[in-house]
Kinemage of the C-alpha trace (Angstrom):
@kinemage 1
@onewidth
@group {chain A} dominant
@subgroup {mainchain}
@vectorlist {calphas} color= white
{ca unk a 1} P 10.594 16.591 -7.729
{ca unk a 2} L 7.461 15.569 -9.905
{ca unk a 3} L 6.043 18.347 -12.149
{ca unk a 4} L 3.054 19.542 -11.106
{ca unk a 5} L 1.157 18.537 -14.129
{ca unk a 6} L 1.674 16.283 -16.904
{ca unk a 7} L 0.578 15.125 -20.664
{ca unk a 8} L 0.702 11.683 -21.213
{ca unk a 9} L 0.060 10.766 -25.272
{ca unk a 10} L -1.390 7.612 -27.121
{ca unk a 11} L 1.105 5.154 -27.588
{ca unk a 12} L 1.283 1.930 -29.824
{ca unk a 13} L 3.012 -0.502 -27.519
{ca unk a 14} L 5.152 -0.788 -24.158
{ca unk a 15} L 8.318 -2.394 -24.357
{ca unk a 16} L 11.406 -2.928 -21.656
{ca unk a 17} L 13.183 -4.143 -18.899
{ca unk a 18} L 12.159 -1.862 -15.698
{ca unk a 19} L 12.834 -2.745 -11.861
{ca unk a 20} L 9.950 -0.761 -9.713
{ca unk a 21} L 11.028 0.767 -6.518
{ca unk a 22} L 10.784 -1.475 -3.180
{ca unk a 23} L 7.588 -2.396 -1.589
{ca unk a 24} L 5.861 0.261 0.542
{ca unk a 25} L 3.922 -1.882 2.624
{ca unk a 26} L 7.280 -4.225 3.555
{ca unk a 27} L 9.761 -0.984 3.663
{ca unk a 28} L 7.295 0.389 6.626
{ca unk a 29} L 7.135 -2.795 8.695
{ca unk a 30} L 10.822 -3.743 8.426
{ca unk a 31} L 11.679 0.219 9.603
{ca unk a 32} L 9.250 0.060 12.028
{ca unk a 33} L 10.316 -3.206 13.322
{ca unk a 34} L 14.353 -2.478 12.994
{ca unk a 35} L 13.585 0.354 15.386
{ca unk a 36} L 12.086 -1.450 18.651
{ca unk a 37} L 14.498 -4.453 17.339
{ca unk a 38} L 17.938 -5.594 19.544
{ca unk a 39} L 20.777 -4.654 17.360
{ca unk a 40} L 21.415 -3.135 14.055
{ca unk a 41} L 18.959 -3.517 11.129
{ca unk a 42} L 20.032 -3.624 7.204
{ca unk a 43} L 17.015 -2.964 4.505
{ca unk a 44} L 18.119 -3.117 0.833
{ca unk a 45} L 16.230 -1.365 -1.717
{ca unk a 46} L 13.930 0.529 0.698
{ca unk a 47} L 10.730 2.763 -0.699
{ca unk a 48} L 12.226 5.995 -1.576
{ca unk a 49} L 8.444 7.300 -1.419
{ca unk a 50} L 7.136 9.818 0.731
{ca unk a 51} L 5.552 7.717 2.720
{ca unk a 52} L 8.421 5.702 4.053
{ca unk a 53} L 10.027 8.716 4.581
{ca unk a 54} L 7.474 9.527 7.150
{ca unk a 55} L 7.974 6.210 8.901
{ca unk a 56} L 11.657 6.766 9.106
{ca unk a 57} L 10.905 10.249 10.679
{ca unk a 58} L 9.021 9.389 13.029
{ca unk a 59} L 10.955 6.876 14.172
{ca unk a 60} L 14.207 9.505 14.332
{ca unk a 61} L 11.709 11.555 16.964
{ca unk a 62} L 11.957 8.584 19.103
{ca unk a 63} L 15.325 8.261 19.282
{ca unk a 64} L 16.067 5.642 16.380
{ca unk a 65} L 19.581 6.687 14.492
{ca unk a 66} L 19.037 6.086 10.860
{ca unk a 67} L 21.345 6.174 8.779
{ca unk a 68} L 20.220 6.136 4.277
{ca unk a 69} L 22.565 5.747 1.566
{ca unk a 70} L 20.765 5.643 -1.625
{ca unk a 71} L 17.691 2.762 -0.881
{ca unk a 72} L 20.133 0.906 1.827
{ca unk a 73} L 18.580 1.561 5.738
{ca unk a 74} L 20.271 1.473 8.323
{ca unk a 75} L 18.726 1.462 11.813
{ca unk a 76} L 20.481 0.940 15.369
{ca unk a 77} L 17.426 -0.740 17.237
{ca unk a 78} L 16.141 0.688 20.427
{ca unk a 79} L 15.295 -2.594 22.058
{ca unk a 80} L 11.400 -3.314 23.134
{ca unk a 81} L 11.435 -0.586 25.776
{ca unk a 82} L 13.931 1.638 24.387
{ca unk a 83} L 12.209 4.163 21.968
{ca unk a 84} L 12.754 7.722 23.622
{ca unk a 85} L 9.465 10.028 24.393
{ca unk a 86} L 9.416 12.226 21.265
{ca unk a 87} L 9.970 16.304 21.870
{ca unk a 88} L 7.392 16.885 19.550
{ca unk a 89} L 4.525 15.622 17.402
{ca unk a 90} L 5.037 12.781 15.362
{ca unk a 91} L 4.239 13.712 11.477
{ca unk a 92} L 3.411 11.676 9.375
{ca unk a 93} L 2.821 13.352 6.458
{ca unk a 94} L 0.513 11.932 3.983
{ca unk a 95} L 0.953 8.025 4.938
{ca unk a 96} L -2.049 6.593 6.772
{ca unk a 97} L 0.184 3.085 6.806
{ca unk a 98} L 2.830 5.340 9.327
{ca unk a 99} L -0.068 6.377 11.730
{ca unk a 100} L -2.328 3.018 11.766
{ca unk a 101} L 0.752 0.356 12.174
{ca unk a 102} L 3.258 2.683 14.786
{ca unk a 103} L -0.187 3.840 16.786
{ca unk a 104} L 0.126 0.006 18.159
{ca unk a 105} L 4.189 0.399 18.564
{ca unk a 106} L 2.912 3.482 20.603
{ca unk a 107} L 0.273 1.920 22.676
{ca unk a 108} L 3.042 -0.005 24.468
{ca unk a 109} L 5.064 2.537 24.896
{ca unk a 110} L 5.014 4.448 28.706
{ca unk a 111} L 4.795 8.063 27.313
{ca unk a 112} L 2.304 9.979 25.597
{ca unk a 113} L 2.755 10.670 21.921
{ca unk a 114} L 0.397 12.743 19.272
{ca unk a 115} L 0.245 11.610 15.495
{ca unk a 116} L 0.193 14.735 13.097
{ca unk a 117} L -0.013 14.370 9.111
{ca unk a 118} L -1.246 16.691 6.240
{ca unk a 119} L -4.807 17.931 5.269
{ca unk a 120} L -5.711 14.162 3.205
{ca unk a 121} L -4.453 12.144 6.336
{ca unk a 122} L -6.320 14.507 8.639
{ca unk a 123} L -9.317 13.394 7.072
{ca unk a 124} L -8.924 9.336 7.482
{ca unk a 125} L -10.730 7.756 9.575
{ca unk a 126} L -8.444 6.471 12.776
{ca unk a 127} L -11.245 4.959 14.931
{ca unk a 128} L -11.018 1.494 13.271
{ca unk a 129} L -7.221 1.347 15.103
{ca unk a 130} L -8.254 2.988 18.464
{ca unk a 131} L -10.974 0.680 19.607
{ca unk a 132} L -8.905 -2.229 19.214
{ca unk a 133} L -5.726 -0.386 20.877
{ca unk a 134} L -8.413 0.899 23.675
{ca unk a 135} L -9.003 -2.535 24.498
{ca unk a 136} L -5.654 -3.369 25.545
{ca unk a 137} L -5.741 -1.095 27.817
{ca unk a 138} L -3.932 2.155 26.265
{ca unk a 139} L -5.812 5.443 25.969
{ca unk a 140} L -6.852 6.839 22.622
{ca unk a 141} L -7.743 10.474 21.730
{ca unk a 142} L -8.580 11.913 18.515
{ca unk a 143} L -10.307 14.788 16.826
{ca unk a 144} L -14.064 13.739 16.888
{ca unk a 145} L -12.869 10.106 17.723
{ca unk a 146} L -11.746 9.552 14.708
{ca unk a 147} L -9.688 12.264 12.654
{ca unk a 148} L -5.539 13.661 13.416
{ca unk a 149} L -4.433 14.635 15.763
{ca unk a 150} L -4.320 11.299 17.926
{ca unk a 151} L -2.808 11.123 20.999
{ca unk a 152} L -1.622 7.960 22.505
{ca unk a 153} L -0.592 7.152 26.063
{ca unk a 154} L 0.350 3.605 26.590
{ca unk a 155} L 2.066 1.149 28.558
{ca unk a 156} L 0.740 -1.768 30.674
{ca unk a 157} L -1.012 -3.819 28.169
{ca unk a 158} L -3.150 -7.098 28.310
{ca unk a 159} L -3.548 -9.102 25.843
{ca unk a 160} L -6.928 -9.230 23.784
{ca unk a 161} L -8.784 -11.923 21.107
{ca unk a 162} L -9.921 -9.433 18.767
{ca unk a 163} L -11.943 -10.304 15.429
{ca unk a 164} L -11.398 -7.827 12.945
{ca unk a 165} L -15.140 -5.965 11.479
{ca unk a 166} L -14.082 -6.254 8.202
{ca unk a 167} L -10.783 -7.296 6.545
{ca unk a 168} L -8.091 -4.868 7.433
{ca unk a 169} L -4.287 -5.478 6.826
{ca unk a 170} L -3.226 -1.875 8.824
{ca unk a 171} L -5.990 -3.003 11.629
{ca unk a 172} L -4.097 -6.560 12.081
{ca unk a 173} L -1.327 -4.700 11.874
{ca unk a 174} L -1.668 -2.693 14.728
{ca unk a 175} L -3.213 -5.247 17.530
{ca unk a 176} L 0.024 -7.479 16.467
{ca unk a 177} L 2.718 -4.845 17.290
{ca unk a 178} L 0.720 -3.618 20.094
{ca unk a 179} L 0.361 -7.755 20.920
{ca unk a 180} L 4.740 -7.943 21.001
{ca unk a 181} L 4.083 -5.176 24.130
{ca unk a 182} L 1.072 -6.884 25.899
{ca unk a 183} L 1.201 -9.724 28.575
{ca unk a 184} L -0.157 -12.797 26.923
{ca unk a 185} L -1.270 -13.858 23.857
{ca unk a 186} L -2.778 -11.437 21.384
{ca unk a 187} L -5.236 -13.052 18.963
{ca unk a 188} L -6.755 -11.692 15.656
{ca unk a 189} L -9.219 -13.093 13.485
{ca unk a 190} L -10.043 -11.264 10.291
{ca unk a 191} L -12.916 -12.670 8.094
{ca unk a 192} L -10.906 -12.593 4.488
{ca unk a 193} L -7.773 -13.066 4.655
{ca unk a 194} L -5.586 -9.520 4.166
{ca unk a 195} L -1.956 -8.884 3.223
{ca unk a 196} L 0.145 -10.891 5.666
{ca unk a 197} L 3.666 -8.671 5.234
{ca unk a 198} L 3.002 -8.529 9.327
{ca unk a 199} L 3.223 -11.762 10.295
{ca unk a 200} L 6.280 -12.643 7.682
{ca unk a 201} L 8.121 -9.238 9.413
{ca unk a 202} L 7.628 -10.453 12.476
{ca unk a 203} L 8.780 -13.860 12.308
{ca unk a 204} L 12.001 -12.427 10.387
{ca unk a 205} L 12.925 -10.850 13.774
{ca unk a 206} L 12.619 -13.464 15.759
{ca unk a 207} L 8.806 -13.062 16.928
{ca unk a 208} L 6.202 -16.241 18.010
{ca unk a 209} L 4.014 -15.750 15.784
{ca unk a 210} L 1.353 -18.605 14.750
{ca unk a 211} L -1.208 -18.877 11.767
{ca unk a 212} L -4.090 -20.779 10.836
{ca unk a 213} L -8.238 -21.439 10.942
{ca unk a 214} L -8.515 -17.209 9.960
{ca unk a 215} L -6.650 -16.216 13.032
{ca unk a 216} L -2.786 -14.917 14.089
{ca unk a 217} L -1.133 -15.504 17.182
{ca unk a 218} L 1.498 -13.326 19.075
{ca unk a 219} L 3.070 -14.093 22.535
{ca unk a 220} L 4.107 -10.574 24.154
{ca unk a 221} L 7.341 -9.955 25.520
{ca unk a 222} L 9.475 -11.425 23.250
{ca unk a 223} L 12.448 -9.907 22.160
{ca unk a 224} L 13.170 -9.030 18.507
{ca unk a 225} L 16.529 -9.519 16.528
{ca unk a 226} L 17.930 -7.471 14.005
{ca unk a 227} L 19.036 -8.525 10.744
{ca unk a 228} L 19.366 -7.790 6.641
{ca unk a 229} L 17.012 -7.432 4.806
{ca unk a 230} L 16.253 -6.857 0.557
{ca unk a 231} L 12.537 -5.306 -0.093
{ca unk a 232} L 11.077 -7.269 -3.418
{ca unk a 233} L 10.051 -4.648 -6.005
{ca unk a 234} L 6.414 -2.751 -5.221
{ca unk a 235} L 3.171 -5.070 -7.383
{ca unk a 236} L 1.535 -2.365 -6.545
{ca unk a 237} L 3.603 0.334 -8.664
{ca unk a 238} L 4.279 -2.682 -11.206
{ca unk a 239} L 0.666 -2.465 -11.450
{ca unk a 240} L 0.382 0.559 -13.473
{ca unk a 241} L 2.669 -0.889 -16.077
{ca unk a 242} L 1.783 -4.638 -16.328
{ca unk a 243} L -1.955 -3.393 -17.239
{ca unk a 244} L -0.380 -0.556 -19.789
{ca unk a 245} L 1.485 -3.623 -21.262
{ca unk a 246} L -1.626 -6.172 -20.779
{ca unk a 247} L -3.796 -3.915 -23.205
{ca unk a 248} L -1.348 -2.455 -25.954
{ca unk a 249} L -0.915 -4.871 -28.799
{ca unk a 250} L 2.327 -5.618 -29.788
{ca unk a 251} L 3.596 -4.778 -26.194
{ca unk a 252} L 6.398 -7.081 -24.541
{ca unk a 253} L 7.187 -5.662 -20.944
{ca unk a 254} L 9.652 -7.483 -18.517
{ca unk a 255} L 9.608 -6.321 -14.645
{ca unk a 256} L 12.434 -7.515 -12.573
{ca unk a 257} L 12.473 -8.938 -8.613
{ca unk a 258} L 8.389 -7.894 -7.911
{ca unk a 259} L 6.952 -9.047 -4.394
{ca unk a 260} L 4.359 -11.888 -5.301
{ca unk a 261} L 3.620 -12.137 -1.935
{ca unk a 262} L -0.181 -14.223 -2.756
{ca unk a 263} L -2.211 -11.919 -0.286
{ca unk a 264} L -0.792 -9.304 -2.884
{ca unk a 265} L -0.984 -10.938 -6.008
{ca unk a 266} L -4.019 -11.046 -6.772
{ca unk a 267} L -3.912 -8.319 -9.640
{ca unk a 268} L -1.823 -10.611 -11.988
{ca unk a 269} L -3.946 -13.692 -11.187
{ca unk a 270} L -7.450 -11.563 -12.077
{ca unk a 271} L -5.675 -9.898 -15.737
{ca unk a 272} L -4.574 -13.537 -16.495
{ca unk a 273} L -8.537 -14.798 -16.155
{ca unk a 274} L -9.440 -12.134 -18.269
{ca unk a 275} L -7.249 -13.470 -20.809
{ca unk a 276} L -4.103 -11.061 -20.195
{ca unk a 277} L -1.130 -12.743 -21.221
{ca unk a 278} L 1.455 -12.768 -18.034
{ca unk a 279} L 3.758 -15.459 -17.790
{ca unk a 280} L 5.518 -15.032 -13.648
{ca unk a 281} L 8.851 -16.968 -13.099
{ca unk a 282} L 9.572 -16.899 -9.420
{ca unk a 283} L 13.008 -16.697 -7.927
{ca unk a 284} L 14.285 -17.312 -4.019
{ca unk a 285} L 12.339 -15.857 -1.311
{ca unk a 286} L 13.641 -12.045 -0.184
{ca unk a 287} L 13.129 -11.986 4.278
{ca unk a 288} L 10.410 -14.725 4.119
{ca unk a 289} L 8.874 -12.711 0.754
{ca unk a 290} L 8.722 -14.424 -2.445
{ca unk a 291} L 9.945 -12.679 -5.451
{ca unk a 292} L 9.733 -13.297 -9.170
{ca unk a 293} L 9.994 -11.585 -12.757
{ca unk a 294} L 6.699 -10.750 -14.675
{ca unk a 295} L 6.807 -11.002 -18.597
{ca unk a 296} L 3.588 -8.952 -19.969
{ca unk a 297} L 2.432 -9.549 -23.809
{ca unk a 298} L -0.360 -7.107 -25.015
{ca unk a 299} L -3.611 -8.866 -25.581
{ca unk a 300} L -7.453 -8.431 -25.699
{ca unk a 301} L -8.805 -8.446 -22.025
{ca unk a 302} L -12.779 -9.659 -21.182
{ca unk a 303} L -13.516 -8.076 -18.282
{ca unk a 304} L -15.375 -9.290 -15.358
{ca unk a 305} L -16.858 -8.667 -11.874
{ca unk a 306} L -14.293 -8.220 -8.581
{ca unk a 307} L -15.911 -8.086 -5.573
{ca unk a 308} L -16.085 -10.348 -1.954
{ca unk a 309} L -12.400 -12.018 -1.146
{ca unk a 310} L -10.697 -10.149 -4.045
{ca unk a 311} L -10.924 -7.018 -2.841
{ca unk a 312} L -8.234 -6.899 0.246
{ca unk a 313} L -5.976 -8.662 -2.032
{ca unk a 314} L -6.090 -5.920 -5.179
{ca unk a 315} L -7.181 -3.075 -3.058
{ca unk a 316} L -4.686 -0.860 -4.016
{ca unk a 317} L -5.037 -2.487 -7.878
{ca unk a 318} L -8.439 -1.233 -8.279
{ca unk a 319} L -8.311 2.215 -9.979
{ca unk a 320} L -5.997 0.868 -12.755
{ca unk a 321} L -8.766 -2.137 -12.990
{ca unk a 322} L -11.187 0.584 -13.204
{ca unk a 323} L -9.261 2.691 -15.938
{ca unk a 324} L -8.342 -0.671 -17.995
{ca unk a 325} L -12.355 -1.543 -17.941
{ca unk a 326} L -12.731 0.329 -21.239
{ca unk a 327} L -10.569 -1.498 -22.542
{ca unk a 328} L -12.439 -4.948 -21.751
{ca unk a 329} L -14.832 -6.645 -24.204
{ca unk a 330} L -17.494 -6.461 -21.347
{ca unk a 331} L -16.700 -4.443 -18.778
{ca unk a 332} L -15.591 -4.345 -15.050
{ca unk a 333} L -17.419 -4.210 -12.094
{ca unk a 334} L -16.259 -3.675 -8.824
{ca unk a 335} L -18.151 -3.887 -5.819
{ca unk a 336} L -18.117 -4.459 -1.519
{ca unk a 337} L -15.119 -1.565 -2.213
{ca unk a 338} L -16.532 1.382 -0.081
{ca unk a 339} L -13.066 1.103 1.750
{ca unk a 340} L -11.909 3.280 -1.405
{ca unk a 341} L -13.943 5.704 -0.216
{ca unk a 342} L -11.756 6.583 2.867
{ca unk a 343} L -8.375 6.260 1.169
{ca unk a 344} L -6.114 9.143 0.049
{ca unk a 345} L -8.889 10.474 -1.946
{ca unk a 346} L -12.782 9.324 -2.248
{ca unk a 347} L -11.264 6.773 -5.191
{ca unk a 348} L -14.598 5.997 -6.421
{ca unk a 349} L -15.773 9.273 -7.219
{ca unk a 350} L -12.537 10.198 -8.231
{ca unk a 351} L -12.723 7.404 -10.367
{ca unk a 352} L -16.144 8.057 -11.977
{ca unk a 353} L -15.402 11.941 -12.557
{ca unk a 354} L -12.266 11.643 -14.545
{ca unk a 355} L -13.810 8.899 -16.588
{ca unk a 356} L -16.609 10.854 -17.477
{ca unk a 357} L -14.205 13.893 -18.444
{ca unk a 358} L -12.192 11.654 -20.353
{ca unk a 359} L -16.034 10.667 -22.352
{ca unk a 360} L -16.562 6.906 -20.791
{ca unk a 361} L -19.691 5.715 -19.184
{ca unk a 362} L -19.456 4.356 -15.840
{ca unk a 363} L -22.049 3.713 -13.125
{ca unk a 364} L -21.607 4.560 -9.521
{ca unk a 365} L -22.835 2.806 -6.712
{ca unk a 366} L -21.796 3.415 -2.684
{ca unk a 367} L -19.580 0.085 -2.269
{ca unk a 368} L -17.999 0.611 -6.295
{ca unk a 369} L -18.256 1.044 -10.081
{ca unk a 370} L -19.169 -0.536 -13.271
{ca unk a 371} L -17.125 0.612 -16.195
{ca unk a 372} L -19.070 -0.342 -19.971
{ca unk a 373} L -16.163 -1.988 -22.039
{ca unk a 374} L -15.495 -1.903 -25.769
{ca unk a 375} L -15.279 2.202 -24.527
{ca unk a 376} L -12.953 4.774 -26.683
{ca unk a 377} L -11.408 7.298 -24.060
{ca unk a 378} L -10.900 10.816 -25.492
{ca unk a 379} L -8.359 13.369 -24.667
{ca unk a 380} L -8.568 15.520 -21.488
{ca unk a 381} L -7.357 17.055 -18.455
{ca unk a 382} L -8.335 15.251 -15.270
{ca unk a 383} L -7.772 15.850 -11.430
{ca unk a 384} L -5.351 13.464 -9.203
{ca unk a 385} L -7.272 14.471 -6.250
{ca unk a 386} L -4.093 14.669 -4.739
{ca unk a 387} L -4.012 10.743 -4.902
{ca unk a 388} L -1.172 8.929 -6.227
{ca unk a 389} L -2.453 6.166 -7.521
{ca unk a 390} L -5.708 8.337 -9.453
{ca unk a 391} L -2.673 10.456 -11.027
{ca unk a 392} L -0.533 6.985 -12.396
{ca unk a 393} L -4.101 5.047 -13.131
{ca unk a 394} L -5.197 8.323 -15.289
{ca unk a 395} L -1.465 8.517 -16.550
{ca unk a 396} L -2.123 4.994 -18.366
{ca unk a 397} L -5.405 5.736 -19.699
{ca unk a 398} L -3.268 8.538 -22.124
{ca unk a 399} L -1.727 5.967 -23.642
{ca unk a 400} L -4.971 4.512 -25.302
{ca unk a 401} L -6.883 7.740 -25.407
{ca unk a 402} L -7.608 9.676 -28.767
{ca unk a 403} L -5.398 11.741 -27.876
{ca unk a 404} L -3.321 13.313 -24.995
{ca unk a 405} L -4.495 12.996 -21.247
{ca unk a 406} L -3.248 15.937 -19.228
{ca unk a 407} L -3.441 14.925 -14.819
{ca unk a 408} L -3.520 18.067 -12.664
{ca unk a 409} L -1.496 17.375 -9.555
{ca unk a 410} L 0.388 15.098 -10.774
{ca unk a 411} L 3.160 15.728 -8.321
{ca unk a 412} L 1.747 13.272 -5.696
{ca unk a 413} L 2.685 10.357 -7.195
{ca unk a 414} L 6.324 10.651 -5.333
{ca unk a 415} L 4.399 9.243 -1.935
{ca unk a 416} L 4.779 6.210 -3.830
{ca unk a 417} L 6.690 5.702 -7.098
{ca unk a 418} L 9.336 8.520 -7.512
{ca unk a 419} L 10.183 8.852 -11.333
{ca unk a 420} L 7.000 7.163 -12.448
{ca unk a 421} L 6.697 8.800 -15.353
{ca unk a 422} L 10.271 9.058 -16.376
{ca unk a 423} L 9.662 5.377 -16.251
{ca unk a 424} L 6.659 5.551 -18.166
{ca unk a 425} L 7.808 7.871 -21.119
{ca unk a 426} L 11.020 5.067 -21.169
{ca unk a 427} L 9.001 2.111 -22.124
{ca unk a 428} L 6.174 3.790 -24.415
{ca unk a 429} L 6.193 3.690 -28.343
């Protein structure tokens, strides 16, 4: 368990080896996958988050037998048409990823089944997935349309060509499970491209799945495979680290086996144009992912804008770029981001308040922030909103503040990154 609250103090430099826990985003598709799968699925170094906990319950209510030792998975695959109609809701806690991706696993099914989660996932929008679902033919009900609970009756799906409203790796997600159930060809075009962990998944287990001119293919009915898979570490929890290292002189930081997946990546390729110094030495692809080590050397960061195609790829990077904007010679400035708005917490205010507490100017605007750089945070106690990612972004500003930064709530951060600040404390001087 994470303490409820925590002091994080100014440090000089960060320096050490650390491996961060397994990708989220790939430990919910493989478990997802591994459970309408033929045969018996393997997954090394799954997320021991919250989260993926929530996948791997729901998918016990339908009958999958899962079996964890430490971060290995086991799953004994229900086949296509084999998931069992659940006894009771399916909860899924605090992970939006669990109820967006498995609400197209459960449009194909031919049972009704209700999505449950807590008070912050009862309050995310859901309407983006059910109009898309709606159209191949499964019926969608939610509170007001849009909020938890949903309930989903499927079975007897067509096919659709869907284009995406605005660039939405869970949306994808969703029409291209809910395509492996439909007769015919599902198509999705998305206007920037998003995180493709889907597509790689899929074609892992055997799925025909086809790529190119902004759209993905998926013939329905096929079968999928089991196998063995190894999760590359989490860029998103390395985040929170490489930019602690990026900005502390003096700091050498090595992170071993990260995803570098390039709709993912983006965060290391934006801190190396703003003069970070990051030096990435990939290694052998990990179930169609590639995987390398990061070295991190503190150095002085410009700053810059990040808005239009960047922001699906460092969407979940964006508070830390927001909390390392002080640190910039000019600044950074994030915009077309109102996504972040509709996430755990409302990021962007969150964003804005605790940097004010902390004493930094920031501007607000509806789609995103500008941070002033050359800024000198003071100490504080700030809010995590109940957001992981506010309470490890805030967690690194204390380590250039005046002095200590205390986060409120900091329990949350166990939906993602269990023992983040063990880890932290380890490699701060």
């Amino acid at each position: 368990m994470e303490p409820d609250s925590v002091e994080v103090s100014p440090a000089t430099e960060i320096r050490g080896t650390v491996r961060v826990p397994g990708d989220k985003s790939i430990s919910h598709r493989l478990a997802m996958l591994g459970g309408i799968a033929d045969g018996t699925t393997i997954i090394h170094n799954f997320a021991e988050s919250a989260d993926c906990q929530s996948t791997l319950d729901c998918l016990r209510r339908l009958g999958v037998v899962i079996r964890q030792d430490g971060s290995t998975v086991t799953l004994q695959g229900r086949g296509l048409h084999g998931l069992e109609r659940p006894s009771r809701e399916l909860d899924a806690g605090n992970s939006g990823t669990t109820v967006r991706l498995m609400s197209g696993i459960m449009a194909g099914q031919a049972f009704e089944s209700t999505f449950v989660g807590d008070a912050s996932l009862s309050r995310r929008p859901m309407r983006r997935v059910m109009e898309p679902l709606r159209r191949f033919g499964a019926t969608l009900t939610a509170q007001d349309d849009n909020y938890l609970p949903l309930r989903i009756r499927g079975g007897g799906l067509t096919a659709v060509d869907y284009t995406l409203p605005v660039a939405s790796a869970q949306v994808k997600s969703a029409v291209l499970l809910a395509g492996i159930f439909a007769k015919g060809t599902t198509r999705v075009r998305e206007p920037i491209p998003s995180r493709n962990h889907s597509e790689l998944a899929l074609r892992e287990f055997g799925a025909t799945v086809r790529t190119g001119s902004g759209a993905i293919e998926i013939d329905g009915g096929v079968r999928l495979k089991a196998g063995e898979f190894m999760v590359p570490g989490d860029i998103s929890s390395a985040a929170f680290l490489i930019a602690a290292a990026a900005t502390l002189p003096g700091s050498r930081l090595h992170l071993v086996d990260v995803g570098m997946n390039e709709s993912r990546a983006g965060f290391v390729s934006l801190l190396q144009e703003m003069g970070a110094r990051i030096r990435v030495e990939p290694k052998a692809l990990a179930g169609g992912e590639p995987i390398a080590d990061i070295h991190v050397e503190g150095s002085e960061l410009s700053g810059m804008e990040i808005a239009g195609a960047w922001i699906p790829n460092v969407i979940d990077e964006l508070l830390i770029l927001a909390v390392l904007g002080t640190r910039t010679r000019h600044g950074i400035r994030i915009r077309d981001a109102a996504e972040l708005r509709s996430k755990e917490s409302d990021r962007i205010h969150a964003a804005v308040a605790n940097l004010r507490i902390l004493g930094a100017e920031v501007d607000e605007f509806p789609d995103g922030l500008f941070v002033h750089g050359g800024q000198k945070l003071k100490a504080g106690t700030v809010k995590s909103f109940d957001d992981h990612r506010i309470a490890m972004a805030f967690a690194v500003s204390g380590l250039f503040a005046e002095g200590p930064v205390r986060i409120l709530g900091a329990e949350c951060v166990g939906i993602s990154f269990p023992g983040f600040f063990r880890t932290l404390s380890e490699v701060s001087n």
